[in-house]
FIKOL-367227 format. One line per 10 residues: for each residue x, y, z of N, C-alpha, C. Coordinates in steps of 0.1 Angstrom, whole numbers, plus 5000, padded with zeros to 4 digits. Example, Ala and Ser with C-alpha at 12.3 -4.5 7.8 and 13.67 -1.06 7.14 Angstrom:
5132/4943/5078/5123/4955/5078/5132/4967/5078; 5128/4978/5071/5137/4989/5071/5129/5000/5079
// end
This chain:
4867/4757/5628/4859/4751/5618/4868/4747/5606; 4868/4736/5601/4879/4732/5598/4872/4738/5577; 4884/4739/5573/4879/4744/5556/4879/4738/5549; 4865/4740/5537/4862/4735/5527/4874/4729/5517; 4873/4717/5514/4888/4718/5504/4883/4722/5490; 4888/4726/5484/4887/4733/5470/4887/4725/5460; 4878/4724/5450/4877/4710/5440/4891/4714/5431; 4893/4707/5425/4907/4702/5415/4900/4713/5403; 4913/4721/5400/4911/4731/5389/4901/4744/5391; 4898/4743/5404/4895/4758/5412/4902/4768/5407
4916/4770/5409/4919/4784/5405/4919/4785/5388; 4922/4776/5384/4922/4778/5368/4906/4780/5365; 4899/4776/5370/4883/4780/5366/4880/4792/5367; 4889/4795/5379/4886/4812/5388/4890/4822/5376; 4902/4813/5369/4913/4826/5360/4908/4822/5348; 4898/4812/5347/4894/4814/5331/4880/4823/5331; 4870/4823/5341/4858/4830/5345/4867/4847/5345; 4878/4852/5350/4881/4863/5346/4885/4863/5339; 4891/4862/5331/4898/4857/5317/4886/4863/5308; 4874/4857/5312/4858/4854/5305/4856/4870/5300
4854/4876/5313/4853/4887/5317/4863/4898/5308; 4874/4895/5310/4885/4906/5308/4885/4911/5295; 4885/4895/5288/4885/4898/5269/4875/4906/5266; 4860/4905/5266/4849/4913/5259/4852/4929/5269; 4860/4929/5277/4856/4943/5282/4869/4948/5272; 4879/4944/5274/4891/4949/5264/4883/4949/5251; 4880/4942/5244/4875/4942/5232/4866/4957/5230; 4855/4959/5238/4846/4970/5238/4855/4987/5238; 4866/4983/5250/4872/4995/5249/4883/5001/5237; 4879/4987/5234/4892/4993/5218/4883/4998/5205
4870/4995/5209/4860/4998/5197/4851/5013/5203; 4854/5020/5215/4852/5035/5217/4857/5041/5205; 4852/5050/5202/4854/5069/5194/4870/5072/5196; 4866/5075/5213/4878/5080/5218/4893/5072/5220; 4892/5058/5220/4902/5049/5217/4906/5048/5202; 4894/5042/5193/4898/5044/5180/4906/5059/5178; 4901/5067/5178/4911/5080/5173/4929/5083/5179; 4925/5077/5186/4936/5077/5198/4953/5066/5192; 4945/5055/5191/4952/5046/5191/4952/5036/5175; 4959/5036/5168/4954/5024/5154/4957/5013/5159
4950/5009/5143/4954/4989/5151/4964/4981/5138; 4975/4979/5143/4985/4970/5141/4980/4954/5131; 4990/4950/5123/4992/4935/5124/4998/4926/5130; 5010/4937/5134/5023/4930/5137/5035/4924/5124; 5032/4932/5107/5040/4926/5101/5054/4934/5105; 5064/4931/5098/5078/4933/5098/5080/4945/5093; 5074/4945/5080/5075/4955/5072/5068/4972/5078; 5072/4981/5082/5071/4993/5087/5054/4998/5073; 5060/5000/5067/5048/5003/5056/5033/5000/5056; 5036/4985/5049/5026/4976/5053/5018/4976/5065
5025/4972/5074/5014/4975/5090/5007/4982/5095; 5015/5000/5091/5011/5012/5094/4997/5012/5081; 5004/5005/5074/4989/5007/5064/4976/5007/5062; 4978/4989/5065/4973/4983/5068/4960/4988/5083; 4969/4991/5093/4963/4997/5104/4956/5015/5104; 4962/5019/5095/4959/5031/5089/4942/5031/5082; 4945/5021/5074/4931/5018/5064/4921/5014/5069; 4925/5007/5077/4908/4996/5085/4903/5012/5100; 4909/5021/5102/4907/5029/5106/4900/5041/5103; 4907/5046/5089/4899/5052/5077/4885/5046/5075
4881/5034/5072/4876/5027/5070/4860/5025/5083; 4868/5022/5091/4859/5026/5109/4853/5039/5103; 4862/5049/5100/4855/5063/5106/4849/5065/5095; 4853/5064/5080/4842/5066/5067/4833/5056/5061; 4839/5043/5062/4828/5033/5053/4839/5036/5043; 4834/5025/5036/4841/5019/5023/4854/5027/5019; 4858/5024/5012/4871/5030/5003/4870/5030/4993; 4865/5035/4978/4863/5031/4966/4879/5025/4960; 4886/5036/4958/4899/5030/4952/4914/5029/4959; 4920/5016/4957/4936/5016/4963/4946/5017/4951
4954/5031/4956/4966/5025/4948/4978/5016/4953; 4988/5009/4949/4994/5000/4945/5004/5007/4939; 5017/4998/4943/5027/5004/4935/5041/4998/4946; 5047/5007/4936/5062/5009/4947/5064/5020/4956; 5077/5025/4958/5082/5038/4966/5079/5050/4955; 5077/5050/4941/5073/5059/4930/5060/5066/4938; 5051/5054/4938/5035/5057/4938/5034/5060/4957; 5042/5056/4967/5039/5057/4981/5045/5074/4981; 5054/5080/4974/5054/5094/4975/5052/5102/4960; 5043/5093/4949/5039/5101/4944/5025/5109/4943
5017/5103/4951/5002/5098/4948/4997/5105/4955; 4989/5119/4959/4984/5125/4974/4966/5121/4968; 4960/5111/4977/4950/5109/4974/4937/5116/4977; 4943/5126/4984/4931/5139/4992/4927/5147/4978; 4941/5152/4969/4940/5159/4958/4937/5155/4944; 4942/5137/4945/4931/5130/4931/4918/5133/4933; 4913/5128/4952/4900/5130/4950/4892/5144/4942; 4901/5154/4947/4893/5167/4947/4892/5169/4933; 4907/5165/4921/4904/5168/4906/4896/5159/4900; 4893/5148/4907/4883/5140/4900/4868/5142/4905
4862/5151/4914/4856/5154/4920/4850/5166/4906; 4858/5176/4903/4859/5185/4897/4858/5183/4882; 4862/5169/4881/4859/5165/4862/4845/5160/4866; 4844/5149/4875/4833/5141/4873/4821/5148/4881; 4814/5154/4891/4808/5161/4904/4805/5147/4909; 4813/5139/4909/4813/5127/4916/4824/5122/4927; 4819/5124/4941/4830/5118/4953/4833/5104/4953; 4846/5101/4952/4857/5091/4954/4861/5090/4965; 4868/5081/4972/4875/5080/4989/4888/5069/4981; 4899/5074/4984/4912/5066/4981/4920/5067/4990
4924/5057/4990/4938/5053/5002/4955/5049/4990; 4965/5057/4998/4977/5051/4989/4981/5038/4996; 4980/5024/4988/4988/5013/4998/5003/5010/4991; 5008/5020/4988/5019/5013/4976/5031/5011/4986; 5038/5004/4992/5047/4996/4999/5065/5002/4991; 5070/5008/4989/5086/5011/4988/5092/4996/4989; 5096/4996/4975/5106/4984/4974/5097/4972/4967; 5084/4970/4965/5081/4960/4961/5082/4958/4940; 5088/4949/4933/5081/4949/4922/5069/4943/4922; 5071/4939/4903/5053/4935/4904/5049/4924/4908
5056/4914/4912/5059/4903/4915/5050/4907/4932; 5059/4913/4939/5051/4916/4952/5040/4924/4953; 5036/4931/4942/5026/4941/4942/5014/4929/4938; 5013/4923/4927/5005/4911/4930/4998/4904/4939; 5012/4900/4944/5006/4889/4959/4996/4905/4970; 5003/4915/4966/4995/4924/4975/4983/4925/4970; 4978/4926/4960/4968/4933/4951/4957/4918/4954; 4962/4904/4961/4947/4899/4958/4946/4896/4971; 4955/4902/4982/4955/4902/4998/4943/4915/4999; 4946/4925/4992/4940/4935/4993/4926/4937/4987
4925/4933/4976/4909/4931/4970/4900/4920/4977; 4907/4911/4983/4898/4902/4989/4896/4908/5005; 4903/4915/5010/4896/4921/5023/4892/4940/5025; 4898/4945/5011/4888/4955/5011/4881/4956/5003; 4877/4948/4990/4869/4953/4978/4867/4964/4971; 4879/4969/4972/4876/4984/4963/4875/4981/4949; 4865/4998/4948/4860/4996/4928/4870/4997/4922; 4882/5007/4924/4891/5010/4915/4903/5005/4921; 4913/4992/4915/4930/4995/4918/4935/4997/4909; 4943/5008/4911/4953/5017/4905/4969/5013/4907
4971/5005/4896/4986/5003/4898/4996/5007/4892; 5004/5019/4898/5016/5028/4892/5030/5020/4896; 5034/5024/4882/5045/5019/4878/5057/5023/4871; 5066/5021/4873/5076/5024/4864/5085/5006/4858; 5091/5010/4846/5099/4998/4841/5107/4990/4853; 5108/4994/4865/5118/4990/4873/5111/4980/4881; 5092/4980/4880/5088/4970/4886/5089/4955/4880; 5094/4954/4868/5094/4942/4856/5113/4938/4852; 5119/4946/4862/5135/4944/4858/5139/4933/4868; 5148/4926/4855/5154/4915/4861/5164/4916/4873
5171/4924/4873/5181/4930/4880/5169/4931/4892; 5160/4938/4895/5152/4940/4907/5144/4928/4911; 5143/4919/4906/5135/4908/4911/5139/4900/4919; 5150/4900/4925/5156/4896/4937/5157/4904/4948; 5151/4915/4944/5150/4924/4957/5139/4934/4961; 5127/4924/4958/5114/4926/4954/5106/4929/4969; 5114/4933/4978/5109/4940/4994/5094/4937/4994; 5091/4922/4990/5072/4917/4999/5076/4909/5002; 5088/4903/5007/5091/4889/5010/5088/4890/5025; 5091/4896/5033/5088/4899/5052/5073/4899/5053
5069/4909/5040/5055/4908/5043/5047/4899/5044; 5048/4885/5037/5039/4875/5036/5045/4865/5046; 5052/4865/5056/5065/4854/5065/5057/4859/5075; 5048/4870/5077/5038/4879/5091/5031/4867/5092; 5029/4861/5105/5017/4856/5109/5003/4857/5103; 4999/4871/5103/4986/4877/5100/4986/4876/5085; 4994/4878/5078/4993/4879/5059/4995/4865/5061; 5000/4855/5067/5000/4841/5061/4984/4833/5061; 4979/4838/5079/4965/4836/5078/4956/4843/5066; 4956/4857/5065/4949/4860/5056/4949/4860/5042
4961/4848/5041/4963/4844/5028/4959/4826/5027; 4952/4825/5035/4953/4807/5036/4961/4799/5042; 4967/4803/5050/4977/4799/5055/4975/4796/5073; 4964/4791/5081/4959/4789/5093/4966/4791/5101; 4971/4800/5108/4983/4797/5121/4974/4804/5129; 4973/4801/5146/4967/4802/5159/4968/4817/5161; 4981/4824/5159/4985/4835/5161/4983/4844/5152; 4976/4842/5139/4973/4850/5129/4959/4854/5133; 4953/4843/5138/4938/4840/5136/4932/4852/5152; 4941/4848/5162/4938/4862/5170/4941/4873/5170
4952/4880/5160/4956/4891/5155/4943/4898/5146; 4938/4889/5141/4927/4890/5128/4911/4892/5136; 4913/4882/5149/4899/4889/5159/4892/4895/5169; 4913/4898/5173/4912/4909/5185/4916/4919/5182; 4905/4933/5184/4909/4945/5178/4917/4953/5189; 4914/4948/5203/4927/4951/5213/4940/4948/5216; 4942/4933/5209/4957/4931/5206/4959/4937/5193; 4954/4941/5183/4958/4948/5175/4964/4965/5181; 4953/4967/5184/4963/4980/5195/4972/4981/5199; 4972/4969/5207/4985/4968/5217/4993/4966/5206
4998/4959/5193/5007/4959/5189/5010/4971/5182; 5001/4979/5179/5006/4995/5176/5010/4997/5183; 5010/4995/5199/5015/5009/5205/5031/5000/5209; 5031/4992/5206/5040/4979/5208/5052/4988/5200; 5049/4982/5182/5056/4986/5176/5059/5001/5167; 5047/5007/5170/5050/5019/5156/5061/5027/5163; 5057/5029/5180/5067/5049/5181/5086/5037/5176; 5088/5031/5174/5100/5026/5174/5106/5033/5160; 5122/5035/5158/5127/5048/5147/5123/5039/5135; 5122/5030/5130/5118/5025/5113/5105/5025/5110
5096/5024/5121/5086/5026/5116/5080/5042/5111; 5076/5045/5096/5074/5054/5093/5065/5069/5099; 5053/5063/5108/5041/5065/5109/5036/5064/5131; 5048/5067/5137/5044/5065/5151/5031/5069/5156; 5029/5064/5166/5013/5066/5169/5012/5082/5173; 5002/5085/5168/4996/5103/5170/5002/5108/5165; 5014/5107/5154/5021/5123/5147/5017/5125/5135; 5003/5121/5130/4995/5127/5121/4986/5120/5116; 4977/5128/5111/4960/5129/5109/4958/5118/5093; 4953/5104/5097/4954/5098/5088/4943/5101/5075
4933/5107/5079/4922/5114/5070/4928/5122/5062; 4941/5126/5067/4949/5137/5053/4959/5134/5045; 4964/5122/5051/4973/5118/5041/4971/5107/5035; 4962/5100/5045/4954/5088/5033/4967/5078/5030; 4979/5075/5032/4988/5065/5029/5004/5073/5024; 4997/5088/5020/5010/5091/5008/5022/5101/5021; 5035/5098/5013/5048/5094/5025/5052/5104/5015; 5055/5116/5018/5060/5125/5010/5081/5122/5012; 5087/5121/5000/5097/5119/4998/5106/5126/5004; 5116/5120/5013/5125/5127/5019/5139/5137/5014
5139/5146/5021/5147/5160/5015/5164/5153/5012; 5171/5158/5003/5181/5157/5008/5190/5144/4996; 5182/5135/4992/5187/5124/4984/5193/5131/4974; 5205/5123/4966/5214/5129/4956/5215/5115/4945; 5210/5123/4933/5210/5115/4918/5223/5098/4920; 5209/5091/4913/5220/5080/4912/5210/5076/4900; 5219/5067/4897/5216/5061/4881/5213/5040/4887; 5204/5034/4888/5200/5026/4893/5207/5015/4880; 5212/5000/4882/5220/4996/4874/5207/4986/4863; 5201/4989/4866/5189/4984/4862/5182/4987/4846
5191/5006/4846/5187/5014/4834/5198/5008/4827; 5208/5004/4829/5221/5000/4820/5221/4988/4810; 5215/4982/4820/5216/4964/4815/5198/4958/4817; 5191/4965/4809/5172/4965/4813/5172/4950/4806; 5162/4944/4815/5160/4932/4810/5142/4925/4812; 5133/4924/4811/5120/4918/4818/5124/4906/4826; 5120/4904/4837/5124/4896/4843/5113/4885/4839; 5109/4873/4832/5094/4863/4833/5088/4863/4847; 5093/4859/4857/5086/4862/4868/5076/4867/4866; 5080/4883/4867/5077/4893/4868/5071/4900/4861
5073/4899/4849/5061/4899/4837/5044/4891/4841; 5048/4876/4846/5038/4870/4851/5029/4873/4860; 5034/4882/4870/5027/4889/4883/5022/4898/4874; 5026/4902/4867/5017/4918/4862/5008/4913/4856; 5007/4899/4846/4993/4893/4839/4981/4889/4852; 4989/4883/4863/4980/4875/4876/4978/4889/4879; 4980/4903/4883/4973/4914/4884/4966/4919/4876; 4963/4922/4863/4954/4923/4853/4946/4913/4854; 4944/4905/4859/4936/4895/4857/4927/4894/4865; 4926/4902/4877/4921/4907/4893/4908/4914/4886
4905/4917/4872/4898/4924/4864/4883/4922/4867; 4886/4911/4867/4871/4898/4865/4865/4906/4878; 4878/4906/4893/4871/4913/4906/4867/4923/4908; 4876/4931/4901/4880/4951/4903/4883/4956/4893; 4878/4968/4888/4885/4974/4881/4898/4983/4884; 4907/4974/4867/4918/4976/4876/4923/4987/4864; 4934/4991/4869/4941/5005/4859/4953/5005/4863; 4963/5007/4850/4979/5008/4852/4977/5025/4845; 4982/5030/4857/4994/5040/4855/5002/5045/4854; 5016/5050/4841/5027/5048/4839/5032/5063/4850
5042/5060/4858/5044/5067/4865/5056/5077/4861; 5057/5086/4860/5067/5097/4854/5079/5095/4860; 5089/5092/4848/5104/5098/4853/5106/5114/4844; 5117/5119/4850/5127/5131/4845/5131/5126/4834; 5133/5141/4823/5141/5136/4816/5157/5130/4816; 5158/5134/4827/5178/5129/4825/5178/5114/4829; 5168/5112/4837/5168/5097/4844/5169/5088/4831; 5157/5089/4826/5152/5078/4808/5165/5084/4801; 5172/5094/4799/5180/5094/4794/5194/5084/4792; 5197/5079/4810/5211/5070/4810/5197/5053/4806
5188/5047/4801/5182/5040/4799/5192/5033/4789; 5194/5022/4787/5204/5016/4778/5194/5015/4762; 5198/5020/4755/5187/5026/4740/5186/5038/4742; 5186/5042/4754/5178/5060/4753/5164/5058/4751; 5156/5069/4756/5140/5072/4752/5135/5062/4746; 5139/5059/4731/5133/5051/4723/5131/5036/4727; 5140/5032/4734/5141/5016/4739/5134/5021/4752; 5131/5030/4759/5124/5029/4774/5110/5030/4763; 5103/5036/4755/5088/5038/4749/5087/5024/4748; 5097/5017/4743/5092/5005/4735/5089/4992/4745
5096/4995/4753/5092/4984/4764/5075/4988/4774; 5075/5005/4774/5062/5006/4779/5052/5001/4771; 5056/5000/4760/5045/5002/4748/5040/4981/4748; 5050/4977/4753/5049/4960/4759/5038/4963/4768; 5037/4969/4775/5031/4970/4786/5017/4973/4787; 5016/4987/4779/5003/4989/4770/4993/4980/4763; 5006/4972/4757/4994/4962/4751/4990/4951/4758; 5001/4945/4768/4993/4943/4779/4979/4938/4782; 4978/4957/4790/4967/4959/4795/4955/4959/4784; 4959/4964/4767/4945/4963/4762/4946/4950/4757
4950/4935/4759/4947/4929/4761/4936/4921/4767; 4940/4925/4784/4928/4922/4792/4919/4936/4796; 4919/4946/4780/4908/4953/4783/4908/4960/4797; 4924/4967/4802/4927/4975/4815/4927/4990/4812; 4923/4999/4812/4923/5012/4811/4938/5013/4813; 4949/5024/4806/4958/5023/4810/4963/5041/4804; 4969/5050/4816/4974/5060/4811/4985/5065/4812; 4993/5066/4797/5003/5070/4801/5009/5087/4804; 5025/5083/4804/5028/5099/4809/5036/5100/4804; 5046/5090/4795/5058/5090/4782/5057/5103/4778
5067/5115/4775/5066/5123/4770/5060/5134/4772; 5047/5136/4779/5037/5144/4785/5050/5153/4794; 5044/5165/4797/5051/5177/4802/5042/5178/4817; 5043/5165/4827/5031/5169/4831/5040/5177/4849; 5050/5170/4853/5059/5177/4868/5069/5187/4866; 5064/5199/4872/5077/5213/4870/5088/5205/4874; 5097/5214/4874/5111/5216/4872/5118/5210/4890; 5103/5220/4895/5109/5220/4910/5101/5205/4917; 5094/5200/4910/5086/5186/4912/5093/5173/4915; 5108/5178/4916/5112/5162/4915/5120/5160/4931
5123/5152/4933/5136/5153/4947/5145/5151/4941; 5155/5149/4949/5171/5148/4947/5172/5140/4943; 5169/5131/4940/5175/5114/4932/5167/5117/4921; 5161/5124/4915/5159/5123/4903/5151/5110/4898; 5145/5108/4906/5133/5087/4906/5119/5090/4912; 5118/5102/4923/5109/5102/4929/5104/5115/4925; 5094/5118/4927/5085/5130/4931/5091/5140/4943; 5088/5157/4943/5087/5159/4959/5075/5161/4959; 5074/5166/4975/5056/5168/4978/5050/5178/4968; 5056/5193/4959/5051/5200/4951/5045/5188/4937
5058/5178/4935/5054/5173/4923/5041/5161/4922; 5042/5156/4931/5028/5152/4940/5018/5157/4940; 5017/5167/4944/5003/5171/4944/5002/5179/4930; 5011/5184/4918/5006/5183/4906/5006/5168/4903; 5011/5157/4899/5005/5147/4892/4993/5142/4898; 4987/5140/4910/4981/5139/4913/4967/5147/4911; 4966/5161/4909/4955/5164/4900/4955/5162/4890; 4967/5158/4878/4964/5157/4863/4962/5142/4867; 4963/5134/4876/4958/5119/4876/4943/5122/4879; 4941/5126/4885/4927/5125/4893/4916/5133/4878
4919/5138/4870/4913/5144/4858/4914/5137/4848; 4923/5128/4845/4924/5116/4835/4915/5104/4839; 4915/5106/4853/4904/5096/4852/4894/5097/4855; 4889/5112/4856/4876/5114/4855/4870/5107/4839; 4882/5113/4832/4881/5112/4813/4880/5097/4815; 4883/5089/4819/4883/5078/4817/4865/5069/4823
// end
């Protein structure tokens, strides 16, 4: 008996009807309990930080609902900030629960903190962004090496910044290829954050600073300059006001660091004190730490720029109490 011939585009109909099939079942199994906890979901940016963050937060997010506040920042605020223990001292001034995530990205100034701060308020809406800072986010000398440049060149940050590409737009509505790109890219050595080596409900974003770094004097304190740019990003951030309530917080150096500052102390006050007025300009809550006695002795790491995890979790209760006050 001689056979049926097969109409034209038979097998492609065959492989698009499974195709049909395959995607909503993939889709469903990436949206399980037991998948979600298992596995985060990726964007695919470049940047190690950002992605794990990013995929960190919309997970947080799955398992609690909302996020009230993001902080923002540089490598200062990504290992200074433990958001478990703001919550608890603000908890303790106010008897009011908070939920915070640290998004602060290592290496960006304010220039890149910006572009992050209206990526970020427009797809999480938090009440409070908290942006910590030190002078080094506004230095000329650093605005050429302002580490958000990879971030926005992602597919996915170009889409979700207006930017339409095919391949953003499925990153953005498949929560299975987002998977798959975690498991793709995090266990690899740069990425900070490999898949399953810790409990994102406890660290919430914050990267405790690594052991071992030895004092340097950044050329930045020598020859301090405001970069305009960069100035500009911090007005286009204050300005996010209208969306969010926003808040700058001056982020603590050591004494010896502000010491090599070109003026000394007095010229580093005077440029925060630019900064301050600033914010009561556009009416931004702003607190400082100039002078305050607030990180022991043993609080700092080895480079004398950063926090360690002891100094962390004190500023982070005397944060989380200041803004109760506030």
């Amino acid at each position: 008996m001689p056979r049926l011939a097969r109409p034209f585009g038979y097998t492609i109909l065959i492989a698009l009807l499974i195709l049909a099939l395959l995607i909503p079942a993939a889709e469903g199994l990436a949206r399980l309990s037991w998948i979600e906890a298992r596995i985060p979901a990726a964007v695919g940016a470049p940047n190690p930080y950002f992605d794990t963050k990013v995929g960190e937060l919309d997970t947080l997010i799955a398992q609690e609902g909302r996020i009230d506040c993001l902080f923002i920042g540089s490598s200062v605020v990504n290992s200074g900030i433990v958001p478990a223990r703001f919550e608890k001292a603000y908890y303790e001034a106010t008897g009011q629960a908070i939920r915070c995530y640290n998004f602060a990205i290592p290496g960006v100034t304010a220039s890149g903190v910006a572009k992050l701060a209206d990526l970020l308020v427009e797809r999480y809406r938090p009440r409070v962004l908290i942006y910590g800072f030190t002078l080094r986010a506004f230095s000329a000398e650093m605005a050429q090496t302002g580490g958000a440049g990879q971030i926005f060149k992602a597919d996915w940050t170009r889409y979700s910044t207006g930017d339409w590409n095919l391949h953003g737009w499925i990153i953005d509505h498949s929560l299975a290829y987002r998977r798959y790109l975690a498991l793709r890219d995090w266990p690899e050595a740069d990425f900070v954050n490999p898949v399953g080596k810790r409990d994102v409900r406890h660290y919430r974003g914050f990267n405790p600073f690594g052991a071992g770094a030895q004092f340097f004097a950044p050329d930045y304190l020598f020859d301090y300059e405001i970069a305009p740019e960069e100035w500009d990003a911090l007005l286009r951030l204050l300005a996010l006001n209208t969306q969010t309530q926003v808040m700058l917080v001056e982020m603590p150096l050591p004494e010896q660091t502000v010491a090599v500052f070109e003026g000394g102390p007095t010229h580093y006050a005077r440029y925060l004190d630019e900064v301050a007025a600033a914010a009561a300009e556009h009416s931004i809550p702003y607190i400082a730490t100039f002078g305050i006695d607030i990180v022991p002795d043993n609080g700092w790491a080895g480079d004398t720029h950063h926090m360690s995890a002891t100094g962390a979790l004190v500023f982070s209760a005397w944060l989380g109490e200041q803004m109760g006050e506030q």
